[in-house]
C-alpha positions as CSV (number, residue, x, y, z in Angstrom):
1,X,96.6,130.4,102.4
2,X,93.5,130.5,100.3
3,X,94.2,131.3,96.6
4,X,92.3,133.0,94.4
5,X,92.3,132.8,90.8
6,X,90.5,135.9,88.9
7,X,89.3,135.2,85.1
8,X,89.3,138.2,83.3
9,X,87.7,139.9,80.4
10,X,85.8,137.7,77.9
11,X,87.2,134.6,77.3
12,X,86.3,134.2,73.2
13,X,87.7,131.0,72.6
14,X,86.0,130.0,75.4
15,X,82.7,131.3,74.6
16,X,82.9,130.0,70.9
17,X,83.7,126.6,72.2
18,X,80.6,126.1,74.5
19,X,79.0,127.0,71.1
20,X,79.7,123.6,70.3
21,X,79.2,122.3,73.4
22,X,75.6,123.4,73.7
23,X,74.9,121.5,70.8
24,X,75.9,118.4,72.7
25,X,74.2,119.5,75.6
26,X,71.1,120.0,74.2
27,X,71.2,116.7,72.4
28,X,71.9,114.7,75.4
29,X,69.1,116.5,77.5
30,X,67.0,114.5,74.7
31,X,68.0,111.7,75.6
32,X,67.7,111.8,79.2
33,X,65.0,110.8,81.6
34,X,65.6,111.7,86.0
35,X,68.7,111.5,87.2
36,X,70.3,110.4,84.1
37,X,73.4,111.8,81.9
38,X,74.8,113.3,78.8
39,X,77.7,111.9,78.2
40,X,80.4,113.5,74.8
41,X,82.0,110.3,74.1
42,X,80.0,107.1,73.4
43,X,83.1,105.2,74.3
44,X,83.8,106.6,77.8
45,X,86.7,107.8,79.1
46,X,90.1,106.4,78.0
47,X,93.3,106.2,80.6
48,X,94.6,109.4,79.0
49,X,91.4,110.8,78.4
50,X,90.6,111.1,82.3
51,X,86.5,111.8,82.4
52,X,85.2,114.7,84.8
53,X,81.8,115.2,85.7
54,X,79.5,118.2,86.4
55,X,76.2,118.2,88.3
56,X,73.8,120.4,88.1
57,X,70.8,121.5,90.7
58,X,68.7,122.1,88.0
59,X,69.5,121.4,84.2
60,X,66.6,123.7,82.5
61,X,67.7,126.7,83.8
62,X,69.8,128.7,81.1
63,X,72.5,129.7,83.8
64,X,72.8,125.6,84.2
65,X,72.8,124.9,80.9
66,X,75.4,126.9,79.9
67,X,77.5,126.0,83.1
68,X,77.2,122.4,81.4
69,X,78.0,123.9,78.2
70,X,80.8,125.6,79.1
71,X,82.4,122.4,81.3
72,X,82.0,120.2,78.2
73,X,83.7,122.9,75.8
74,X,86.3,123.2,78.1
75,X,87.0,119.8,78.8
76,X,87.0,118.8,75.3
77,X,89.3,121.5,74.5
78,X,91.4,120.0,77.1
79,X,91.8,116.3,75.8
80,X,89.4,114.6,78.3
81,X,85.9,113.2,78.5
82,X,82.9,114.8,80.3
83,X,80.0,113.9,81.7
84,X,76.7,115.9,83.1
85,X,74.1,115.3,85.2
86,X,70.7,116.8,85.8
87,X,69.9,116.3,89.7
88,X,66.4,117.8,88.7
89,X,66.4,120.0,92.4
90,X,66.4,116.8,94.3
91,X,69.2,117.0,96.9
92,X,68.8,112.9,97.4
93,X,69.2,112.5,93.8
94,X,72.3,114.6,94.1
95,X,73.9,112.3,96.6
96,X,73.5,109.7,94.2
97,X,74.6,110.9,91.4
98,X,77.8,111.7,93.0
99,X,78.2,108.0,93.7
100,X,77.3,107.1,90.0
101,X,79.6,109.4,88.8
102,X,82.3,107.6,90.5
103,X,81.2,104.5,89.4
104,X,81.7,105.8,86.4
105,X,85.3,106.3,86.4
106,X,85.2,110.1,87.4
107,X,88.9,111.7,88.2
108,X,86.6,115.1,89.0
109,X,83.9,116.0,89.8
110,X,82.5,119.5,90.2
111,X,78.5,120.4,91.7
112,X,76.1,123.2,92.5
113,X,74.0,121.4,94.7
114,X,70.6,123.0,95.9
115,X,71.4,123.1,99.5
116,X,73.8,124.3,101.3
117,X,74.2,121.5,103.7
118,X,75.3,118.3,101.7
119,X,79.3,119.2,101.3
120,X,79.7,117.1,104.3
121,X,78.3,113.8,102.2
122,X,79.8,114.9,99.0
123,X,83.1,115.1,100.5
124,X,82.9,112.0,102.0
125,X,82.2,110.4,99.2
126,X,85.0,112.2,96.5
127,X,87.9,111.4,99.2
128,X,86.3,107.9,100.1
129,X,86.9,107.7,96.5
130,X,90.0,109.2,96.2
131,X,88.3,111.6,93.2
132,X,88.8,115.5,92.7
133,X,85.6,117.2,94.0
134,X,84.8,121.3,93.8
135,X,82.2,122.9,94.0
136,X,79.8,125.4,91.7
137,X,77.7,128.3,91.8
138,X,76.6,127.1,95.8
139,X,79.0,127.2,98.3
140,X,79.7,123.8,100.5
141,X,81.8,122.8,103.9
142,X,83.0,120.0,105.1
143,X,82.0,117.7,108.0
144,X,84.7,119.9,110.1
145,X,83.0,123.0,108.7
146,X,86.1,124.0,106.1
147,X,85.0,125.6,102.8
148,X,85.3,123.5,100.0
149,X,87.2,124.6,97.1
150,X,84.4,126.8,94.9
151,X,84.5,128.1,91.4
152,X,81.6,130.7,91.2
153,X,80.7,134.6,92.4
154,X,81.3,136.2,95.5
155,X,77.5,136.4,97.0
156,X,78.0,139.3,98.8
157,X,80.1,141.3,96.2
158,X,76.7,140.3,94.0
159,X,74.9,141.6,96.7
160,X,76.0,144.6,97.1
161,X,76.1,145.4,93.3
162,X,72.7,145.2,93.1
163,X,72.0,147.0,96.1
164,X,74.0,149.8,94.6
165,X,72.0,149.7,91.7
166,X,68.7,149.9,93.3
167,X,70.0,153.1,95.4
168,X,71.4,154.2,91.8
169,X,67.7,153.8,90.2
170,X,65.4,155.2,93.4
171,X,67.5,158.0,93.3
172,X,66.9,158.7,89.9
173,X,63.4,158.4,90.1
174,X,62.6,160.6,92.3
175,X,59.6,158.5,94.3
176,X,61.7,158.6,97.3
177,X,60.5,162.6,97.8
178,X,57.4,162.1,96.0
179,X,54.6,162.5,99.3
180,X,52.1,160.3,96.8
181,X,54.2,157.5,96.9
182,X,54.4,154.5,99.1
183,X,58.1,152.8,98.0
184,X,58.0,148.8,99.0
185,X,60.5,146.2,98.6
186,X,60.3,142.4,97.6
187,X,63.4,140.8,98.9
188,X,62.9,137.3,97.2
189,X,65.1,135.1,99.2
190,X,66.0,131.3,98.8
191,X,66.5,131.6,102.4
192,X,68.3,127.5,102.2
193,X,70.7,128.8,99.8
194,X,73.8,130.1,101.8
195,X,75.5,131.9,98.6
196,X,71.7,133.1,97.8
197,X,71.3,134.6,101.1
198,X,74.5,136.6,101.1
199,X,73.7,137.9,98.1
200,X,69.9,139.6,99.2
201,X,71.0,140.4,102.7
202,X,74.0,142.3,101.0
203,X,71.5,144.0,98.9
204,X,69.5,144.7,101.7
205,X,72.2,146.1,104.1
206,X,73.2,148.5,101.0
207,X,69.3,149.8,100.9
208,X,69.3,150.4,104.8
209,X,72.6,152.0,105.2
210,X,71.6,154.3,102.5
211,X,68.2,155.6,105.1
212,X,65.6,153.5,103.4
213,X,63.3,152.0,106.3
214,X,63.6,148.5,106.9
215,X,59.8,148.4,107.6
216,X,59.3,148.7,104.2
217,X,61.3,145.6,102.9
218,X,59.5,142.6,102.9
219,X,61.0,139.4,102.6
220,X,59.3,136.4,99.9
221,X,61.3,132.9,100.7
222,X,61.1,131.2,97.3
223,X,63.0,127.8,95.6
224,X,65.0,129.7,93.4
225,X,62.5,129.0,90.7
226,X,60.2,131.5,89.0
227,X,56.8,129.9,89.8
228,X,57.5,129.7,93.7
229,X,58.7,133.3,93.5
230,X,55.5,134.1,91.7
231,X,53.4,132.3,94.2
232,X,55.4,133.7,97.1
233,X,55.1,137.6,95.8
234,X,51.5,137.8,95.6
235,X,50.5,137.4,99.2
236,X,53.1,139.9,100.3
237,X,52.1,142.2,97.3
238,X,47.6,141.7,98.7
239,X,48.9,142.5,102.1
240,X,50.2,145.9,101.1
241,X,47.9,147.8,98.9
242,X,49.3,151.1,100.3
243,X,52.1,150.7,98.3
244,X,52.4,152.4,95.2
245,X,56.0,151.7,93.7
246,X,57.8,148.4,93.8
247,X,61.6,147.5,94.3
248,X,62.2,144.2,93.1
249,X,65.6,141.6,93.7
250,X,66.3,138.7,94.3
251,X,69.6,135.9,94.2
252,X,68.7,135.2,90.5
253,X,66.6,136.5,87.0
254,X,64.0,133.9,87.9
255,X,62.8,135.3,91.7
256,X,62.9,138.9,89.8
257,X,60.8,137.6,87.1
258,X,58.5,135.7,90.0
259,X,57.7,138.9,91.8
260,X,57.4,140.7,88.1
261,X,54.6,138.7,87.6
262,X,52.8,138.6,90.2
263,X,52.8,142.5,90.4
264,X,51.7,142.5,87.0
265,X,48.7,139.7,88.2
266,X,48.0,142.4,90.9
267,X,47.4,145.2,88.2
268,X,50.8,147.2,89.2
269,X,52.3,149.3,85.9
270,X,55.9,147.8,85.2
271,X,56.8,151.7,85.1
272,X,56.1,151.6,89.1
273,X,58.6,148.5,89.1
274,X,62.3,148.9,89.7
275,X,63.7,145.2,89.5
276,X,67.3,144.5,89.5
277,X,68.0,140.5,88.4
278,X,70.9,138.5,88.4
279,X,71.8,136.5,85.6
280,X,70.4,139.1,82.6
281,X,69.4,135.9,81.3
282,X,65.4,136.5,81.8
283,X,65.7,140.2,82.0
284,X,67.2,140.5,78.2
285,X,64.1,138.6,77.0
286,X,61.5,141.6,77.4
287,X,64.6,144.1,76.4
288,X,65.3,142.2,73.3
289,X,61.3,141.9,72.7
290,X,61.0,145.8,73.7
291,X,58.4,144.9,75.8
292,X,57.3,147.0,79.1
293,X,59.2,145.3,82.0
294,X,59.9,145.2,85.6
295,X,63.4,144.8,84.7
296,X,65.2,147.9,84.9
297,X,68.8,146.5,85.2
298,X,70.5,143.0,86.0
299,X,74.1,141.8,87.1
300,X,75.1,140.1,84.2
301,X,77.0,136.3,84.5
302,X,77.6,133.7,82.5
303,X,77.6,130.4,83.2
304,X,79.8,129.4,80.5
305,X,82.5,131.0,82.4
306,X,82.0,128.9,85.3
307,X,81.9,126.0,83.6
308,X,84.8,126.3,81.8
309,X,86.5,127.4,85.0
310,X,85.3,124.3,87.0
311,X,86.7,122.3,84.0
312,X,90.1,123.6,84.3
313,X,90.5,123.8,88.0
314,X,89.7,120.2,88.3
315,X,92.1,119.6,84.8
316,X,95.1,120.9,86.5
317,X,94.5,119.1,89.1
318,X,93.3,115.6,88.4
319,X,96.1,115.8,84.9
320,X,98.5,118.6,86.7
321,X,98.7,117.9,89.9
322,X,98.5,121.1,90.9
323,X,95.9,121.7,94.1
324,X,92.6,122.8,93.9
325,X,91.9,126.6,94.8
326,X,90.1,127.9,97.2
327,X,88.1,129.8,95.6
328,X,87.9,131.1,91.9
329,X,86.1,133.9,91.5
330,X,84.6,134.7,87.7
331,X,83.5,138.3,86.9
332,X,79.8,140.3,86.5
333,X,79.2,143.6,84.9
334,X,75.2,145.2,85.4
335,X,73.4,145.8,82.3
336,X,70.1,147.6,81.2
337,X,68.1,147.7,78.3
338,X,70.7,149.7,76.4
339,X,74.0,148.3,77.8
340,X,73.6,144.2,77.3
341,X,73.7,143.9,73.6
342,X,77.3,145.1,74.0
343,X,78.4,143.0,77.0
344,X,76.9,139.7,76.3
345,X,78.6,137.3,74.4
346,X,77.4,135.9,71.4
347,X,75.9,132.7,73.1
348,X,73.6,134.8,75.4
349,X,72.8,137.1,73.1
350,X,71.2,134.5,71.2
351,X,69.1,132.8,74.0
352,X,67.8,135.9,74.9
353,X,65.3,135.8,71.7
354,X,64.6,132.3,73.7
């Protein structure tokens, strides 16, 4: 039976912890060179201080950096020792640093790898190994095609947030029934990414089922990063110069803010932009700066929560015994310009001046 386990509200103790765990973070990201760690205990891990590990895709990103935040906050809070890696987007690198982490002594082990193909190998190695593996933010199978047990969002309820959203917003703006306007959207889609992909075609199906022509959504593969988004946009956006008004999403803030840019390369008026971003972690920069943006609203999550919530799955597992869920699930709330300063917490708040 696949459980579920729902984390509610905002978690303040949390929150304030990762505080403190940023710090360390951000020290140990210093420190480190490829493929190497941050580590909160210059001793290592003692027999009843088991050690779990997080690894990251991608370590600059803010999402990732307070996923790694929140795991070390939680797991300090806890009594253990953690340990996080930066696998730099390199799914090789990722492999490997699964194996170092065992080396290390890990009892856990939790990853958001960049593919959605390498559960198989990961698997492999945490049971060779006999080590507590889960995965983050990227969903991953087994060699017998099982989902692994994942702590993260539910893609296609993402999905379909922001497509209502975007139906929300056209409607209010009226360009839809304006005969001067030419309505075009930029699906930016990390099209390797499973949970990224159920996320934009769930936004997509919402946009056709409410009698918008498919014709007239285009589809940008990207990375996941801003730059390749950027890149990927501005051929799509040259090809159509008929089109006057711009829908932009995406599966994060950074292929939003991609496409943002290169519409704003191409001369397009960010009042003829509705974007709709996941994460609120890029969009709250130009709300917080009050400057003209694409960015009309974003679905708002926190990686400190699923951190924290990786930590103490694999906690009560690894010091519990108890098994690992299926799937936990952590919430999102969409924010604009005037709703974010009173959702985010205190630690996202901040980075949005960033």
């Amino acid at each position: 039976m696949v459980q579920t386990n729902k984390i509610k509200g905002k978690i303040h103790r949390r929150r304030a912890a990762a505080t403190v765990g940023m710090v360390v973070f951000s020290l140990g990201l210093a420190a480190c060179s490829a493929g190497s760690t941050s580590d909160n205990s210059s001793s290592g891990a003692s027999s009843d201080k088991p050690l779990l590990v997080a690894i990251n895709r991608g370590a600059t990103a803010q999402y990732f950096i307070d996923l790694q935040s929140g795991f070390i906050a939680k797991v300090n809070e806890l009594g253990g020792t953690a340990k996080v890696y930066d696998a730099k987007e390199d799914p090789a690198l990722t492999v490997s640093l699964m194996n170092d982490a065992v080396s290390a002594g890990a009892k856990g082990i939790a990853i958001s790898a960049q593919n959605s193909d390498l559960g198989s190998a990961l698997d492999k190695i945490a049971k060779d190994a006999g080590v507590a593996f889960l995965a983050t933010d990227s969903t991953q199978k087994d060699a017998s095609g099982t989902p692994l047990p994942f702590v993260g969002f539910d893609g296609k309820a993402m999905g379909t947030s922001v497509g209502d959203e975007v139906v929300r917003l056209l409607d209010e703006s009226g360009w839809l029934t304006d005969s001067s306007m030419k309505v075009g959207v930029l699906s930016v889609e990390a099209q390797s990414i499973l949970v990224c992909e159920d996320r934009t075609n769930a936004s997509k199906d919402v946009l056709k089922k409410s009698g918008f022509p498919a014709g007239n959504i285009y589809q940008v593969p990207y990375d996941g990063s801003t730059l390749a988004g950027q890149s990927a946009a501005g051929p799509v956006i040259t090809a159509n110069p008929d089109v006057t008004n711009w829908v932009v999403f995406s599966c994060n803030d950074e292929g939003v803010l991609g496409a943002n840019n290169a519409l704003n390369t191409a001369g397009v008026d960010p009042k003829n932009v509705l974007g709709v971003g996941i994460g609120a972690y890029e969009a709250c920069k130009a709300w917080v700066a009050n400057q003209p943006s694409g960015f009309k609203s974003a679905l708002f999550i926190s990686g400190l929560d699923v951190g924290a919530a990786a930590a103490e799955v694999l906690w009560n597992n690894v010091v519990k015994g108890e098994p690992l869920p299926a799937f936990t699930s952590a919430n999102s709330t969409m924010v604009d310009p005037t709703s974010f300063k009173t959702t985010f917490d205190s630690t996202s708040l901040a980075n949005c001046g960033k």
